[in-house]
BALUM-317644 format. One record per residue (C-alpha): residue number from 1; y, x, z. Coordinates in nm, 2 decimals, always signed. Example, Ala and Ser with C-alpha at 12.3 -4.5 7.8 and 13.67 -1.06 7.14 Angstrom:
<recs>
1, -0.45, +1.23, +0.78
2, -0.11, +1.37, +0.71
</recs>
This chain:
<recs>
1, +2.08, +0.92, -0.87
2, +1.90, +0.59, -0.96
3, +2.19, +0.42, -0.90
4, +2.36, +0.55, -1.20
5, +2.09, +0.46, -1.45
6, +2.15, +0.08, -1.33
7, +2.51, +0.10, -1.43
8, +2.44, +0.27, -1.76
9, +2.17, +0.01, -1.85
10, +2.33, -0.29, -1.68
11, +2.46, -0.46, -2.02
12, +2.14, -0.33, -2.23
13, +1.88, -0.44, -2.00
14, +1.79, -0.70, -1.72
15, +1.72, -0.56, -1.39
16, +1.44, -0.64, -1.21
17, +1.46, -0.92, -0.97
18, +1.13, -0.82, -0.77
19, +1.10, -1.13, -0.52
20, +1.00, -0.95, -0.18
21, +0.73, -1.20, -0.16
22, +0.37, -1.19, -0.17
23, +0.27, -1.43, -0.42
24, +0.45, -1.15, -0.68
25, +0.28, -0.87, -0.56
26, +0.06, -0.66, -0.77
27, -0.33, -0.65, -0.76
28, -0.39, -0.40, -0.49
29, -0.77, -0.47, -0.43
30, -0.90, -0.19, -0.18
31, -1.09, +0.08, -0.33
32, -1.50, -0.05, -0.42
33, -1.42, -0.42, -0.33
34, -1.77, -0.48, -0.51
35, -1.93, -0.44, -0.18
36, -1.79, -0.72, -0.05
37, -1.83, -1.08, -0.14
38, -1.67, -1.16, -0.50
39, -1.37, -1.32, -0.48
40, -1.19, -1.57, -0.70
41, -0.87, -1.56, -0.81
42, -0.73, -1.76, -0.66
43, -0.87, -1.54, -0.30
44, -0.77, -1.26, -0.45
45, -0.38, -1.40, -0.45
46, -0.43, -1.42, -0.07
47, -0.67, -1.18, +0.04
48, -0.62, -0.91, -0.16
49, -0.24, -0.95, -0.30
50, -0.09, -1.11, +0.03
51, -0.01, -1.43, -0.09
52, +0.03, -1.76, +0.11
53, -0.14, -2.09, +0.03
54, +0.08, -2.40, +0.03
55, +0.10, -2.56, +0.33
56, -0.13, -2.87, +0.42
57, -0.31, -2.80, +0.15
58, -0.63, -2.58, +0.30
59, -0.96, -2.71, +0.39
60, -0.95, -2.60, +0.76
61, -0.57, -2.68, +0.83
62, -0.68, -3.00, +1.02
63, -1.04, -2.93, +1.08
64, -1.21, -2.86, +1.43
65, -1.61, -2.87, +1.44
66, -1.76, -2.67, +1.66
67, -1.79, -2.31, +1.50
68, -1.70, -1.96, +1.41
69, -1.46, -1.89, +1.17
70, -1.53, -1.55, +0.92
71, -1.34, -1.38, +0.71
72, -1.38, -1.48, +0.36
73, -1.39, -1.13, +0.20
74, -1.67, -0.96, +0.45
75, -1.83, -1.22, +0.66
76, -1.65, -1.07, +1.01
77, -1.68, -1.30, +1.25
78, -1.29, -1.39, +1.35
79, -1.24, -1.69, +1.55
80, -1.41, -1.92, +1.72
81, -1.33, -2.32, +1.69
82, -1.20, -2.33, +2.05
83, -0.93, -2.15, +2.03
84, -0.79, -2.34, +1.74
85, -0.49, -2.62, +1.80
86, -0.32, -2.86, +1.62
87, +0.09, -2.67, +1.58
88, +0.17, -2.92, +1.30
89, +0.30, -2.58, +1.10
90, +0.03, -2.69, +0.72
91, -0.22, -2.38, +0.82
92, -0.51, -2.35, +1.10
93, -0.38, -2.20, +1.42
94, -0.50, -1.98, +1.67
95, -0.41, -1.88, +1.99
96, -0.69, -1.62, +2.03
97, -0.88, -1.40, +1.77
98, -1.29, -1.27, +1.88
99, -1.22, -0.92, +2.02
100, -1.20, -0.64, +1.78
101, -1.19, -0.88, +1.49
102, -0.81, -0.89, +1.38
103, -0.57, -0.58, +1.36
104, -0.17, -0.64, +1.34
105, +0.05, -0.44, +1.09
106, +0.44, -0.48, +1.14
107, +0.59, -0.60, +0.82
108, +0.82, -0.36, +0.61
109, +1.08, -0.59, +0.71
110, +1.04, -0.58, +1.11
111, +1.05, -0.92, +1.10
112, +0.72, -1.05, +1.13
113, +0.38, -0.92, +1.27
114, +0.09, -0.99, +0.97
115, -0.29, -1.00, +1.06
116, -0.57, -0.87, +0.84
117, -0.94, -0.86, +0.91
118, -1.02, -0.52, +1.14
119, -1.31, -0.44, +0.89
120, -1.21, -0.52, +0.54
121, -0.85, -0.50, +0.61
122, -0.78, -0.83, +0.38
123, -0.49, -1.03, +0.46
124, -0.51, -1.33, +0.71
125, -0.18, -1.43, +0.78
126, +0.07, -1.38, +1.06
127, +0.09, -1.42, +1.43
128, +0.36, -1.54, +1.66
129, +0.47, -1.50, +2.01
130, +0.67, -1.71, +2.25
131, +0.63, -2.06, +2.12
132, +0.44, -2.21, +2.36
133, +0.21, -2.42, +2.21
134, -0.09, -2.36, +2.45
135, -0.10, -2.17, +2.75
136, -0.19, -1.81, +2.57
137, +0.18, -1.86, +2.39
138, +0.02, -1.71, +2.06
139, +0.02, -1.82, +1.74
140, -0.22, -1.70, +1.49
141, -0.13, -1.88, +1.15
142, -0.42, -1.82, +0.92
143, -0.44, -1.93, +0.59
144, -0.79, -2.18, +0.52
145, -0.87, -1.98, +0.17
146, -0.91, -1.61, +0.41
147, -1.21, -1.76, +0.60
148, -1.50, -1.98, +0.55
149, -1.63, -2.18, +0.91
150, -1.96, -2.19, +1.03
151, -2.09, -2.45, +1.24
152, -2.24, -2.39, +1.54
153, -2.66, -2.47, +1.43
154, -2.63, -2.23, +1.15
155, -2.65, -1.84, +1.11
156, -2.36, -1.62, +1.08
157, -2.34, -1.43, +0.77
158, -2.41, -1.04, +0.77
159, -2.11, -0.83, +0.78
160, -2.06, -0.66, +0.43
161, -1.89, -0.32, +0.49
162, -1.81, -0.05, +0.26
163, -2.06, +0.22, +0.24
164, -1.83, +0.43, +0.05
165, -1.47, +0.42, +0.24
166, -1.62, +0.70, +0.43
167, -1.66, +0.92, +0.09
168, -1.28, +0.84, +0.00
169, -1.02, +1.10, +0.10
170, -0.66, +1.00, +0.14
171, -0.37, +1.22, +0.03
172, +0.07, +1.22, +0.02
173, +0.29, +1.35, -0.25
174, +0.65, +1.38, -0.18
175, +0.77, +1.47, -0.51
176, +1.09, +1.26, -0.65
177, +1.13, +0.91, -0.66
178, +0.80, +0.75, -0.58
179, +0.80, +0.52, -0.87
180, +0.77, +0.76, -1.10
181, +0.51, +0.95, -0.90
182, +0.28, +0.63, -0.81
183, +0.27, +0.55, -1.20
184, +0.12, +0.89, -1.31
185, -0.18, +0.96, -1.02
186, -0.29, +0.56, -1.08
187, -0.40, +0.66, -1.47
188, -0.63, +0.95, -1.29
189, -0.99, +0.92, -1.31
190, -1.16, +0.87, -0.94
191, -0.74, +0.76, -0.77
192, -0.88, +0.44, -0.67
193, -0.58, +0.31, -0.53
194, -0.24, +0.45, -0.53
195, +0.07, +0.35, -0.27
196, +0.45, +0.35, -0.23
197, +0.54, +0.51, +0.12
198, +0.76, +0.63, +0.32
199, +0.67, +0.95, +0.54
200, +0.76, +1.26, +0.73
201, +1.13, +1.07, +0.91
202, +1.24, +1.02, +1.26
203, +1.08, +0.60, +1.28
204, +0.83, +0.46, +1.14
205, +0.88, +0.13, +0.90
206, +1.24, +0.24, +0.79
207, +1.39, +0.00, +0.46
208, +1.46, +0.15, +0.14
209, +1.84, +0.10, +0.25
210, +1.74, +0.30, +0.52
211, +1.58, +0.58, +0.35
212, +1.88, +0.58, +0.10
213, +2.16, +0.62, +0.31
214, +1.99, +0.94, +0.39
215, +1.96, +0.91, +0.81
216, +1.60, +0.88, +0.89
217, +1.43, +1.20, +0.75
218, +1.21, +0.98, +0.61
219, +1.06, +1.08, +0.21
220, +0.95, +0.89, -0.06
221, +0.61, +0.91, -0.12
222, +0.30, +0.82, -0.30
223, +0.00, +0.80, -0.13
224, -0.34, +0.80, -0.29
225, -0.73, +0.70, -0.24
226, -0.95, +0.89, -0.42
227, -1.31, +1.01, -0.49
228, -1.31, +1.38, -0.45
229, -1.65, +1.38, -0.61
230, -1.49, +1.26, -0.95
231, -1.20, +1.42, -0.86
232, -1.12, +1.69, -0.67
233, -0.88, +1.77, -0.44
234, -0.75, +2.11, -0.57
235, -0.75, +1.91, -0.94
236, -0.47, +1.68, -0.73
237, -0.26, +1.92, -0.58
238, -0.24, +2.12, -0.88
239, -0.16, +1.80, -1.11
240, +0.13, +1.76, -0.81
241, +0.31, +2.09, -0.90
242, +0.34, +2.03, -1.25
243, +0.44, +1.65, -1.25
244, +0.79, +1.76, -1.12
245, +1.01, +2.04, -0.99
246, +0.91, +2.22, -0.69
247, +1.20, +2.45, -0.68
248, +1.47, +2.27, -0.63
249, +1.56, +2.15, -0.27
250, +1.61, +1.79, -0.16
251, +1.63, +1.68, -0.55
252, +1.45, +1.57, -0.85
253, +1.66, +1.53, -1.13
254, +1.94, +1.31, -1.08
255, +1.81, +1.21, -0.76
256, +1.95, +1.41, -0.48
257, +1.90, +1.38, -0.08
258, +1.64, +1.46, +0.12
259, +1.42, +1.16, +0.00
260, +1.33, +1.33, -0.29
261, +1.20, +1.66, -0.11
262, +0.85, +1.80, -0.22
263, +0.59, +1.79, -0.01
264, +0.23, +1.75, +0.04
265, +0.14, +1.58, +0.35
266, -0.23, +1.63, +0.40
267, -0.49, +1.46, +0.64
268, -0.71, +1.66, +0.72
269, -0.73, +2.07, +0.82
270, -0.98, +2.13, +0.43
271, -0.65, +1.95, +0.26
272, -0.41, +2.21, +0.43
273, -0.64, +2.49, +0.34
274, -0.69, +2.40, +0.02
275, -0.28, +2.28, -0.03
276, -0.17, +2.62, +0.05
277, -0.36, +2.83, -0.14
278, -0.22, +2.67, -0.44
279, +0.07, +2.63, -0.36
280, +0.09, +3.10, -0.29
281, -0.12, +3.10, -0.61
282, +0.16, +2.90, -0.77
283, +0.48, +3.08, -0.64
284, +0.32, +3.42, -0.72
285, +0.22, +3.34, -1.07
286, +0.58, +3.31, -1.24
287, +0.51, +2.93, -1.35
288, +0.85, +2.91, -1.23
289, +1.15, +3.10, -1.24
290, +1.27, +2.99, -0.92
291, +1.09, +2.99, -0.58
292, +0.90, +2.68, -0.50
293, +1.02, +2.49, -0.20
294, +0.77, +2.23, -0.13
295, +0.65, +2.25, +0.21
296, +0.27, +2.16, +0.31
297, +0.29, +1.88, +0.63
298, +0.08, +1.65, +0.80
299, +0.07, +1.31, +0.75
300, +0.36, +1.12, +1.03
301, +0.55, +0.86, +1.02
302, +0.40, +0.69, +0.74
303, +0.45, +0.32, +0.64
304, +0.42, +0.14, +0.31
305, +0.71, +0.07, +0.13
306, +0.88, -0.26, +0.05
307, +0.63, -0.52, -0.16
308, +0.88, -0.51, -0.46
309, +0.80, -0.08, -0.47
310, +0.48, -0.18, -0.55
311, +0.28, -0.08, -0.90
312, +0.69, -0.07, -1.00
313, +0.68, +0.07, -1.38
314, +0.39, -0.11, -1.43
315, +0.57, -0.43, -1.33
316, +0.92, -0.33, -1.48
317, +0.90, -0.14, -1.73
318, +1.00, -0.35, -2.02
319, +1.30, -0.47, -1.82
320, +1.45, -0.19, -1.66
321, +1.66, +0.08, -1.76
322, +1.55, +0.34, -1.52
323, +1.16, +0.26, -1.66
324, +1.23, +0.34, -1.99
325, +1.51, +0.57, -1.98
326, +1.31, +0.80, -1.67
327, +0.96, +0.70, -1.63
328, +0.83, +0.59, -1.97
329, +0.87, +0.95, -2.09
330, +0.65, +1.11, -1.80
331, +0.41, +0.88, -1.83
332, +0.41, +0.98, -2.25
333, +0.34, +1.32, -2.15
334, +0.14, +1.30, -1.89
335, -0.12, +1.10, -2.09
336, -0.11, +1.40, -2.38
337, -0.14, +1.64, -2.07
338, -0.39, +1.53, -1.87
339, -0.59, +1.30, -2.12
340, -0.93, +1.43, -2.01
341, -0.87, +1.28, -1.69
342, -0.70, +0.96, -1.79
343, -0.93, +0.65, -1.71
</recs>
């Protein structure tokens, strides 16, 4: 199991210590972010990467003209200057969003409730319940840099959306640990975004303690955005059965419980089609000597893993043992493999 690669590597190397914060998380900018307003770096920390500005530090912390506040990213209208208060917390609060304009995603932790923008999906901030600072008892804690302010004489912005999200398909690999699978499908050509998950368990949102201990079901995952008119869905599935073992049952490797199972969780009824007639072309054409166990599932029970999962080889691998000793070779040989497709 991972575990044991720690141990072995524990006086050679360093071990990551991925702070489960935002301001360390990796660049994971939504496929085709062109379309929306550019972004500076600095936004991009927030909006796009999750971070948190200091507090009393942004321009609309203690600021209350008459106005509409939009987001920053996509010009969505979000809140309106009278339902913001003074909570003393360093960030503009709110204790009402415009209808429709906000959407509220459960952190991987269960411990707090973030907000992101309904349309662009980039990061606001988070909301709290029960402090009763006004009458509504909500707290929307927004950071200044996610949203510029209109005043009240002046015409709101267009809303920029995304032509293209509609083009994008999404598909879920089960297939081993998912750091090793996230690290291979993000060097494909048209895998415009690739993500750690969980899937396929008994609760939604478990921890990676959770998943490891082996009682929710749940499977690691890797769950990609892609453009199936660069490339193709059937390209995908078939790069999935030869990026690890399908035969061997709850286990990749060293890693062993039912985590590691492999299995394509599709979205939509084409992906199932198209999943299983692979997967019976595969099985009956002797690729391998055992029978393939990966099941085809849809999608359930899916949540993003912890932050620190995140873009992992790419963050760790000249630190950890299980990078170089695991992962660094699969990626070697996928690039040889596949290098048509590499971007």
């Amino acid at each position: 199991m991972k575990y044991a690669y720690y141990l072995i590597f524990l006086l050679l190397v360093t071990s990551c210590n991925a702070q489960i914060g935002s301001d360390n998380m990796i660049n994971q900018e939504k496929p085709n972010t062109t379309e929306y307003n550019k972004l500076t770096e600095a936004e991009k920390r927030v909006i796009i990467r999750k971070g948190t500005e200091y507090p009393n530090t942004g321009e609309y912390n203690k600021h209350y003209e008459d106005g509409t506040y939009i987001c920053r990213q996509c010009n969505q209208k979000l809140y309106q200057s009278s339902s913001k208060f003074n909570s003393n917390c360093g960030w503009p609060s709110f204790d009402d969003e415009i209808t429709g304009a906000v959407n509220r995603i459960l952190d991987s932790d269960g411990r707090r409730t973030e907000i992101v923008c309904s349309n662009c999906s980039g990061h606001l901030g988070h909301v709290f319940i029960g402090e009763n600072f006004t009458t509504k008892n909500t707290r929307h804690c927004v950071n200044s840099i996610s949203m510029k302010f209109v005043p009240k004489a002046k015409s709101i912005p267009k809303i920029i959306t995304l032509k293209e999200v509609s083009e994008l398909d999404t598909i879920t690999f089960g297939a081993g640990c998912f750091w090793c699978v996230e690290v291979l499908f993000q060097k494909l050509k048209g895998v415009s975004h690739v993500e750690s998950g969980y899937a396929g368990g008994k609760i939604k949102n478990p921890t990676y303690k959770m998943v490891c201990q082996g009682n929710t079901g749940s499977v690691e995952v890797a769950q990609l955005i892609y453009d199936p008119k660069i490339i193709s869905t059937e390209t995908l599935i078939d790069i999935f059965f030869h990026v690890h073992n399908p035969t061997t049952l709850n286990r990749q490797g060293n890693d062993v419980g039912d985590q590691y199972r492999s299995v394509i969780y599709y979205h939509s009824a084409q992906q199932k089609e198209i999943a299983n007639n692979i997967l019976n072309r595969i099985d009956s054409s002797n690729l391998w000597d055992e029978p393939i166990v990966t099941t085809v599932e849809s999608i359930y029970n899916y949540s993003k893993a912890e932050d620190y999962h995140q873009n992992y080889f790419n963050n760790n691998s000249s630190t950890n043992g299980y990078c170089n000793m695991i992962i660094r070779p699969k990626v070697i040989k996928f690039k040889i493999k596949y290098a048509d497709l590499i971007k």
